[in-house]
Backbone as a printed PyTorch tensor [residue, N CA C, xyz], in Angstrom:
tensor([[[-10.1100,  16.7610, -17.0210],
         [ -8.9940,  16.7980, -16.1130],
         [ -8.9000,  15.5060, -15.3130]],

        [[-10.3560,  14.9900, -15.0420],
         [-10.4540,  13.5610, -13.9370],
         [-10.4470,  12.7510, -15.3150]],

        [[ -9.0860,  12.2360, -16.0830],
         [ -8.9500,  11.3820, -16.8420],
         [ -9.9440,   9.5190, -16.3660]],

        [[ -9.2400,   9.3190, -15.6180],
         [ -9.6310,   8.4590, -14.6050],
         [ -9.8130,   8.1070, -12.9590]],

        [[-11.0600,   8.2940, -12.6260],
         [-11.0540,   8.3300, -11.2820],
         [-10.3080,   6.8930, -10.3650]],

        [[-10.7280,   5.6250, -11.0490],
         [-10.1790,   4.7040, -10.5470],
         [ -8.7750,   4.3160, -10.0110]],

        [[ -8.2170,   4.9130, -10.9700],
         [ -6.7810,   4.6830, -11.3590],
         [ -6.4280,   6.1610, -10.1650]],

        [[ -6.6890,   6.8840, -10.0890],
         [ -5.9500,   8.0930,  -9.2210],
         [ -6.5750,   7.9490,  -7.9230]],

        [[ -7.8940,   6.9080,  -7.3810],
         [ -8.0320,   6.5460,  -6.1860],
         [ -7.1300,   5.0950,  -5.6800]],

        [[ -6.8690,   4.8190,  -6.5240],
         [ -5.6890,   3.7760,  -6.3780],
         [ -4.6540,   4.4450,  -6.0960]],

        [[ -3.9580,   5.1960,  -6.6800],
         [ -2.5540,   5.7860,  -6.2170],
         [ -2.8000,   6.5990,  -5.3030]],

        [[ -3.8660,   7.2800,  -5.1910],
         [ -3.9410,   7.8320,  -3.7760],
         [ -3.4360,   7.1190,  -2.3110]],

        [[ -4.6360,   5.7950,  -2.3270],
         [ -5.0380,   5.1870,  -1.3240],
         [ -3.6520,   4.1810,  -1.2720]],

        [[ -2.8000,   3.9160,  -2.2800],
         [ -1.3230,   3.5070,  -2.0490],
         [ -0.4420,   4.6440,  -1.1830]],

        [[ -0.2910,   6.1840,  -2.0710],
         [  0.7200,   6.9130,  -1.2170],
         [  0.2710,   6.8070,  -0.1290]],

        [[ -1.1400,   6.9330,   0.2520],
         [ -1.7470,   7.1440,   1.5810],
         [ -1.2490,   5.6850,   2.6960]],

        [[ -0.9200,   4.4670,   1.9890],
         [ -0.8470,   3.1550,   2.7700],
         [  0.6190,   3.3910,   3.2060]],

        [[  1.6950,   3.9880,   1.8190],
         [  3.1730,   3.8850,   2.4290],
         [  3.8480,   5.1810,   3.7910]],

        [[  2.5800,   6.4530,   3.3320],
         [  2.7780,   7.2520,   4.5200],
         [  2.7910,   6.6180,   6.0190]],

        [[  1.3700,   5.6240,   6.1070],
         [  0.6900,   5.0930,   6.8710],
         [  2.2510,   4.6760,   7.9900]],

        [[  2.4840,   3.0710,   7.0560],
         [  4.2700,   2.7660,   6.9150],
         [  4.7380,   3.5140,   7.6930]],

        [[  5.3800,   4.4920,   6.7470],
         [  6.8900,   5.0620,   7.5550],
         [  6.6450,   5.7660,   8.7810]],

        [[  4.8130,   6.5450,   8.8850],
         [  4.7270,   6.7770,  10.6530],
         [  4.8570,   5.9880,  11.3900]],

        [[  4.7250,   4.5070,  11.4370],
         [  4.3970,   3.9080,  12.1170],
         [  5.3770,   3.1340,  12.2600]],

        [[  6.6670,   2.9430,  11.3940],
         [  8.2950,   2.9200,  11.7190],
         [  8.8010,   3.8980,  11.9520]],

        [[  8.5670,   5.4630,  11.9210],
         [  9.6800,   5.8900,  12.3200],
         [  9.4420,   6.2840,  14.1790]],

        [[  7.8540,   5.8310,  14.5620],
         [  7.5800,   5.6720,  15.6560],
         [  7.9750,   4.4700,  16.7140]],

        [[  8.6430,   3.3760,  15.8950],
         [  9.4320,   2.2280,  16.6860],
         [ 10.8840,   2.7350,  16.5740]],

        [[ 11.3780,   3.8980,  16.1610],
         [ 12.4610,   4.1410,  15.6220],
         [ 12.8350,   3.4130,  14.6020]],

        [[ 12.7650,   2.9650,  13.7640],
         [ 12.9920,   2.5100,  12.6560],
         [ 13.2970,   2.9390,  11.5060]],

        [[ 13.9640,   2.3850,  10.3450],
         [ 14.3000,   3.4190,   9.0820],
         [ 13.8570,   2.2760,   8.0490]],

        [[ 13.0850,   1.9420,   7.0550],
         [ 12.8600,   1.2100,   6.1060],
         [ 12.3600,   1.4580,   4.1190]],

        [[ 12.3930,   0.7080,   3.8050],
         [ 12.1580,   0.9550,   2.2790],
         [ 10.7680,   0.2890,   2.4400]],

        [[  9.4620,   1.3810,   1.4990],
         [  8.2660,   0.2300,   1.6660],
         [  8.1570,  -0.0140,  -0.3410]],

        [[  7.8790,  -1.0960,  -1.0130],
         [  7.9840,  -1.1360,  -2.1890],
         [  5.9900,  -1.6790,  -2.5400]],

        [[  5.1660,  -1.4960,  -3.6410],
         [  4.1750,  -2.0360,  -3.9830],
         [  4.6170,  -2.5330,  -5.3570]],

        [[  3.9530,  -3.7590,  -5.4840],
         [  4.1840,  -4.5610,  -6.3430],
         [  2.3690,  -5.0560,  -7.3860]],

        [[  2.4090,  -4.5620,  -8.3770],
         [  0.8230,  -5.2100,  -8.7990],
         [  0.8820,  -6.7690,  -9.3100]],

        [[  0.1720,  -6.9760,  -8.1070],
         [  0.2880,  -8.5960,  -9.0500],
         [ -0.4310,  -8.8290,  -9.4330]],

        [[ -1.8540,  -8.5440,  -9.9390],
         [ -2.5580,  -8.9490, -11.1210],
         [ -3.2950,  -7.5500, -11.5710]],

        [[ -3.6550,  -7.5730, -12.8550],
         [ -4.1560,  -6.3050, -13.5780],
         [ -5.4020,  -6.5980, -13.8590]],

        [[ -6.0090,  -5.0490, -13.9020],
         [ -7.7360,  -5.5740, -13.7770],
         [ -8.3380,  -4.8010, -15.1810]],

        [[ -7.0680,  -4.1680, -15.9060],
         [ -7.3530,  -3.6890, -17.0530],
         [ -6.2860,  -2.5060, -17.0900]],

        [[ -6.6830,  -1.2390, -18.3700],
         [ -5.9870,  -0.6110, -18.5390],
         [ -7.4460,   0.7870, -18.6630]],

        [[ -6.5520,   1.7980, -18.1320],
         [ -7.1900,   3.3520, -18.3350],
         [ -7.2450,   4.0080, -19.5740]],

        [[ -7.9280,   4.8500, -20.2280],
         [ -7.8830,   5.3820, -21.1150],
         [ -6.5190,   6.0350, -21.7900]],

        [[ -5.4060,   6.3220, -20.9530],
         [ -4.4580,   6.1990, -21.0060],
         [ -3.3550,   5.5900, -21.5040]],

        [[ -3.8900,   4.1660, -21.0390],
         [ -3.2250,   2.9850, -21.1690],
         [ -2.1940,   2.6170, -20.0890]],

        [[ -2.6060,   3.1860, -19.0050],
         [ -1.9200,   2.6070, -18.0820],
         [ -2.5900,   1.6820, -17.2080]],

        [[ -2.2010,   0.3660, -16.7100],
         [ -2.6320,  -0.5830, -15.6540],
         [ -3.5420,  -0.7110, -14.4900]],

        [[ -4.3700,  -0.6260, -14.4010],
         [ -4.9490,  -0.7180, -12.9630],
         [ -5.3120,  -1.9260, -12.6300]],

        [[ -4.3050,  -1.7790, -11.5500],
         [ -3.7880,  -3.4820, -10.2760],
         [ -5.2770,  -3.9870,  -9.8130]],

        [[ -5.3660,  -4.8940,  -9.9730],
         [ -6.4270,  -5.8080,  -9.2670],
         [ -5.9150,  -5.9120,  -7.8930]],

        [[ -4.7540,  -6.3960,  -7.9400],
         [ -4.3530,  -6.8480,  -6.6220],
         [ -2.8210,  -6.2380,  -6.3250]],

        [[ -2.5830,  -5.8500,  -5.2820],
         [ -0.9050,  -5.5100,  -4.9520],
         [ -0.8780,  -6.0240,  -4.0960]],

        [[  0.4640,  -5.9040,  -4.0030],
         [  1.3490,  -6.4450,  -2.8020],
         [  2.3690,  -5.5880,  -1.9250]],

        [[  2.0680,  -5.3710,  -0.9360],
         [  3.0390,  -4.0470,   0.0310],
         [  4.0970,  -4.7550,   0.6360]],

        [[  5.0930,  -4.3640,   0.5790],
         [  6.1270,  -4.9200,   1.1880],
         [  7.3030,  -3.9580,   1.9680]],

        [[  7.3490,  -4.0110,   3.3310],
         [  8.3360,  -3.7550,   3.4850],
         [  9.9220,  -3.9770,   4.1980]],

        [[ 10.7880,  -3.6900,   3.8750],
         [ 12.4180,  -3.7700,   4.0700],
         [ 12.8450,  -3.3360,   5.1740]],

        [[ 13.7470,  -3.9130,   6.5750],
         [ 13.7530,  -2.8670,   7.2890],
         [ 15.0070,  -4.1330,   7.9120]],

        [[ 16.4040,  -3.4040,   8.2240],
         [ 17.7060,  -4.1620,   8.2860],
         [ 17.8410,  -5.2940,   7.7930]],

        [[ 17.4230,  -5.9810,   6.8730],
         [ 17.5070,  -6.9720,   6.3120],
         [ 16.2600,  -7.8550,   6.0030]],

        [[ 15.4170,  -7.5050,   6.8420],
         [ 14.0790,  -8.7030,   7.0540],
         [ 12.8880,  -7.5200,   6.4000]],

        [[ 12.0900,  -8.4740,   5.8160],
         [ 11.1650,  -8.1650,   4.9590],
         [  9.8990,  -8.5660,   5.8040]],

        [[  8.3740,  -8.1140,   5.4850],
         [  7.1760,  -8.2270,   5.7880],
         [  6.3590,  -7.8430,   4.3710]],

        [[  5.3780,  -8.6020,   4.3320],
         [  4.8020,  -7.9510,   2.6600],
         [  3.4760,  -9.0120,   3.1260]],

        [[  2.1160,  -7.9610,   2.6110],
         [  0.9770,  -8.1620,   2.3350],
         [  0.0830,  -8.3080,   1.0300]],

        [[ -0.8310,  -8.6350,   0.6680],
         [ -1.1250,  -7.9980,  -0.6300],
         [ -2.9210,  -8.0950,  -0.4510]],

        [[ -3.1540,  -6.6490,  -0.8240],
         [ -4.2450,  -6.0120,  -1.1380],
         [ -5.1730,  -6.4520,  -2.1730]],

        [[ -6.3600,  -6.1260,  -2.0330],
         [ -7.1740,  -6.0980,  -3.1200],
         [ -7.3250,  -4.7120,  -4.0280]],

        [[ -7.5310,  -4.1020,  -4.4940],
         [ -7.7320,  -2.9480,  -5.6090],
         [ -9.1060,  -1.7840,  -4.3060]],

        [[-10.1070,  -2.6940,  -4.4420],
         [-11.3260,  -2.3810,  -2.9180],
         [-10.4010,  -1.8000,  -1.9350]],

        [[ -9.9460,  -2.6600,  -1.2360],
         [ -9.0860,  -2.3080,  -0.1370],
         [ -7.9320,  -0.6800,  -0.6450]],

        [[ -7.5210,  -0.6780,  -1.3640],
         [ -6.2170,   0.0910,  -1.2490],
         [ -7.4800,   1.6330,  -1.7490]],

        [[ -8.1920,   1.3800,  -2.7720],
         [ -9.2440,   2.7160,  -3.0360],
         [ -9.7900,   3.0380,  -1.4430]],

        [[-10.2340,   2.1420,  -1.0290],
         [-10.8710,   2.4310,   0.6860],
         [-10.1070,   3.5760,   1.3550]],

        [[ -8.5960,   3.2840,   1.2960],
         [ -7.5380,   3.8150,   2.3140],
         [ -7.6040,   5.5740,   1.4180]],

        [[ -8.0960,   5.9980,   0.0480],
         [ -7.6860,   7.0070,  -0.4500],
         [ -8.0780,   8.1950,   0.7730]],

        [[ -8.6900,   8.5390,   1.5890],
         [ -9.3750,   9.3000,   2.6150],
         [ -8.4280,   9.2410,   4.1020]],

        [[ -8.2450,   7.9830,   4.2590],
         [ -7.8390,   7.7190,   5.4070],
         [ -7.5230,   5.4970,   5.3240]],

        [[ -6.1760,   5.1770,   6.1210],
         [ -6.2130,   4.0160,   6.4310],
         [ -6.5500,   3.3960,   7.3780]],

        [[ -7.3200,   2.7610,   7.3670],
         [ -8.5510,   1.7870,   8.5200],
         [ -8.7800,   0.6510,   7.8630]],

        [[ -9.5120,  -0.0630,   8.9040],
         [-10.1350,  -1.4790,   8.8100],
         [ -8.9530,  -2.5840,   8.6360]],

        [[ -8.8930,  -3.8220,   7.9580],
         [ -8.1620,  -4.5590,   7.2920],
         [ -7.0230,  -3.7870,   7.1240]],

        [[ -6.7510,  -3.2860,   6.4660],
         [ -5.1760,  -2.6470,   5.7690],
         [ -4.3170,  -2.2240,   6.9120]],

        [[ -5.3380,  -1.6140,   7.7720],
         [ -4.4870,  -0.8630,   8.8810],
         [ -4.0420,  -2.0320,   9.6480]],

        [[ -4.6120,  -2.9770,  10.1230],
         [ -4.8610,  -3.9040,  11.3060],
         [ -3.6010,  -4.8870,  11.0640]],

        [[ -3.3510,  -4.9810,   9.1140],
         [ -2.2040,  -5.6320,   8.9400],
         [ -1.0590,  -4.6700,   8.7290]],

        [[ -0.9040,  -3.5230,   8.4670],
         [  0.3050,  -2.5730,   8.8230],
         [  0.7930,  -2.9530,   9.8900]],

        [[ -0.4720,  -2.8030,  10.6280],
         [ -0.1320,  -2.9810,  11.9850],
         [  0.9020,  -4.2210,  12.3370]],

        [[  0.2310,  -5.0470,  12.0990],
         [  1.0670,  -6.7170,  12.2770],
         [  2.2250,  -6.7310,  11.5180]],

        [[  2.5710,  -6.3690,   9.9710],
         [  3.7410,  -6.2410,  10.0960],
         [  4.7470,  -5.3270,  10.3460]],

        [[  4.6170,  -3.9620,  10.5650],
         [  5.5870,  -3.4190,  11.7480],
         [  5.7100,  -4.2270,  13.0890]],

        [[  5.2330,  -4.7570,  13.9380],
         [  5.5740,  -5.1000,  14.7470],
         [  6.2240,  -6.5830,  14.8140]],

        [[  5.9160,  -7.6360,  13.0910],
         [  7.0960,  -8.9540,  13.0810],
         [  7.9170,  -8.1030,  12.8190]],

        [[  8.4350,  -6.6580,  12.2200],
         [  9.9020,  -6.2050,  11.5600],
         [ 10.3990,  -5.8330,  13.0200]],

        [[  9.6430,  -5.6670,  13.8390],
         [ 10.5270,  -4.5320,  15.0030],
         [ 10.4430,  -5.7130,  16.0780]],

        [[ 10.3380,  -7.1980,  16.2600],
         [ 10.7090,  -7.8690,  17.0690],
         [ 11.9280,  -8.2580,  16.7420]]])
């Protein structure tokens, strides 16, 4: 059933980063699009689907953009909860979108 653990602590610890996001805009009042982007691949799952070495978070919010990019480490970290690094830059860019 656990085809691949890697690959589903990755998408975890992503939904878990864009939840992170939209609390933390819709707490400036804000309304935005958050998009992840893999920019490099660190292989493929038994599956044959991709697992990102590295992404990139980005998000949209009245016109102006903010975007980070992760390590693969980092975004599995967040599957539990988002802290450390990841959070600290959520942090920073909600607050360049909402100046």
């Amino acid at each position: 059933m656990d085809d691949n653990p890697s690959r589903e602590a990755c998408d975890t610890g992503l939904s878990k980063i864009r939840s992170e996001i939209k609390h933390r805009l819709v707490g400036r009042g804000l309304f935005g699009s958050v998009s992840a982007v893999d920019i490099t691949a660190a292989g493929t799952d038994p599956a044959g689907l991709t697992i990102p070495a590295a992404v990139k978070i980005e998000i949209a919010v009245k016109g102006r953009t903010a975007g980070r990019s992760f390590d693969r480490r980092q975004i599995e970290d967040c599957r539990l909860r988002v802290s450390s690094t990841v959070l600290a830059e959520i942090i920073a860019m909600v607050d360049e979108l909402s100046a």
